[in-house]
C-alpha positions as CSV (number, residue, x, y, z in Angstrom):
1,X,-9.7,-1.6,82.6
2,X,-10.5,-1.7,79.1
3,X,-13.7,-1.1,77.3
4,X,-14.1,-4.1,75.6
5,X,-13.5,-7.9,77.8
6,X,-10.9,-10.2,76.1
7,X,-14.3,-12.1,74.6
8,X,-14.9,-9.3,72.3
9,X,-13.6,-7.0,69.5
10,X,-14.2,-4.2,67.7
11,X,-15.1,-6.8,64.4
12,X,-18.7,-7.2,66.7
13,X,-19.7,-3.2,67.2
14,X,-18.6,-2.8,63.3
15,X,-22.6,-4.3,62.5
16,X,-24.5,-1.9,64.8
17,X,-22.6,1.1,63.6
18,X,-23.4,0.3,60.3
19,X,-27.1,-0.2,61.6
20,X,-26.6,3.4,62.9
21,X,-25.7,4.7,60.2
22,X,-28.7,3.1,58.1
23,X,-30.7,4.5,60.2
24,X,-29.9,8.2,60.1
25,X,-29.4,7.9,56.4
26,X,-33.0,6.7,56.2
27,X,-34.0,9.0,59.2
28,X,-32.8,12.0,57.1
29,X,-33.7,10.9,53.9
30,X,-37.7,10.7,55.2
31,X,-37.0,14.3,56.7
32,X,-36.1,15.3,53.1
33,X,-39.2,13.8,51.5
34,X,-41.7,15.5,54.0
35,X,-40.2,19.0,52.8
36,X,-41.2,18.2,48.8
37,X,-44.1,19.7,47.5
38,X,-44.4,17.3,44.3
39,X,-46.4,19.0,41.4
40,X,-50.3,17.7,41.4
41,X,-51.2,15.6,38.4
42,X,-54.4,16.6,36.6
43,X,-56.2,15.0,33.7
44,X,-58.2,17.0,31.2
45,X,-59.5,16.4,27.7
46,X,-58.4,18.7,24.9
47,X,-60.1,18.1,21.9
48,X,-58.1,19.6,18.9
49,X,-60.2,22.5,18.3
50,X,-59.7,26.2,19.4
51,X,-62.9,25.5,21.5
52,X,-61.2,22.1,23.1
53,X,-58.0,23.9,24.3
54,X,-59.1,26.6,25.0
55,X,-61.4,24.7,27.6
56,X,-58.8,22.6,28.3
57,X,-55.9,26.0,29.6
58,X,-58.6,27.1,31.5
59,X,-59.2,23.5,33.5
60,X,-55.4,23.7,33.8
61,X,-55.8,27.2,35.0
62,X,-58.5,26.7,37.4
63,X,-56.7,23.6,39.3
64,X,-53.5,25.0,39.2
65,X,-54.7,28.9,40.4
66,X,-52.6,29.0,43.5
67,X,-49.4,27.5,42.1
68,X,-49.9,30.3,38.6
69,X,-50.6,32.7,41.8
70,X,-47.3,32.2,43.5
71,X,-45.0,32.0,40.2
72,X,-46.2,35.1,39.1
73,X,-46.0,37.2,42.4
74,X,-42.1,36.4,42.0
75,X,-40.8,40.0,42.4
76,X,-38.4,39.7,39.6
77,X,-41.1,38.5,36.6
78,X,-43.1,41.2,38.3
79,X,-40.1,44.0,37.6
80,X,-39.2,42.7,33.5
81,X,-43.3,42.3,33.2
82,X,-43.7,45.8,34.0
83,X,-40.7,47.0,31.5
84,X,-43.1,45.7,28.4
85,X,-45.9,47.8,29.5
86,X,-43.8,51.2,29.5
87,X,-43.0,52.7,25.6
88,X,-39.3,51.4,24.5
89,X,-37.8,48.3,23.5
90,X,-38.8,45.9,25.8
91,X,-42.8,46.9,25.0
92,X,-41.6,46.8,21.2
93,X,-39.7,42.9,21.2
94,X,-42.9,41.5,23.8
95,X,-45.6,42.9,21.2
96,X,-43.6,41.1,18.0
97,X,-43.7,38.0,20.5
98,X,-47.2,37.8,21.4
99,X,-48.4,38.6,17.3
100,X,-45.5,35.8,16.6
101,X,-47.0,33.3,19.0
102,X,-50.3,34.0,18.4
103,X,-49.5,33.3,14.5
104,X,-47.7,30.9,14.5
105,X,-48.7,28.7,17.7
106,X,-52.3,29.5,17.9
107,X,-53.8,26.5,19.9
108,X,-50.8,26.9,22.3
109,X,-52.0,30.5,22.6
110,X,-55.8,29.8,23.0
111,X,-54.7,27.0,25.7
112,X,-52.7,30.1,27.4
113,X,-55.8,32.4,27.3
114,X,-58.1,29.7,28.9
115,X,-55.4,29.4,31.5
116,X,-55.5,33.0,32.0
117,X,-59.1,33.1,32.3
118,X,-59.0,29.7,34.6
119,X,-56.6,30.9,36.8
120,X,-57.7,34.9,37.2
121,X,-54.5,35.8,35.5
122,X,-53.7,38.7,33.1
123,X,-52.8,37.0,29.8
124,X,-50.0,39.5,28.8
125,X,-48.1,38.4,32.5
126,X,-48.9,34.9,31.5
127,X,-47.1,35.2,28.0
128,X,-44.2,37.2,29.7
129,X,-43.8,34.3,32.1
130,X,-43.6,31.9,29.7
């Protein structure tokens, strides 16, 4: 005895699996959004004075504290951070960097200090990390 009577064919299931596999497309899809951690949005004012951004890093800093937290506490930032505190090379090329940056960007570093400060951070990591 076959599965299917004489009145129907496999033209009719062809619908419901498609429905099926809708379904666990959707199903999985859903799944996939609960495991995102999207990136929370902030607004701030930053007035274009050294005052202004540096109020406006440390805003950043303070909302953003646990996320700065876990990104630095990555093992492997943590290892090359410590390289630039020892005498060598590495010490050498991160000191040019920071007198670089704090030359020739300094309202991008004053924003990075007030993050530093906002965030409980040690500047110096901060700079590496970036």
């Amino acid at each position: 005895m076959p599965f299917c009577k004489p009145h129907c064919h496999l033209a009719a299931t062809a619908p419901v699996f498609a429905a099926m596999i809708l379904y666990f497309f959707l199903l999985s899809a859903a799944v996939a959004q609960e495991h995102l951690h999207p990136i929370p949005s902030i607004s701030v004012s930053c007035p274009n004075t050294v005052a202004g951004h540096w109020e406006c890093g440390r805003q950043i800093g303070h909302v953003f504290r646990d996320r700065i937290e876990a990104s630095l506490s990555d093992p492997g930032l943590q290892q090359g951070y410590l390289a630039t505190k020892s005498p060598g090379l590495a010490r050498d090329v991160f000191s040019a960097m920071r007198e670089t940056a704090k030359r020739v960007y300094p309202l991008y570093f004053t924003e990075l200090e007030g993050m530093a400060a906002g965030s409980k951070q040690v500047l110096n990591l901060m700079l590496y990390a970036n």
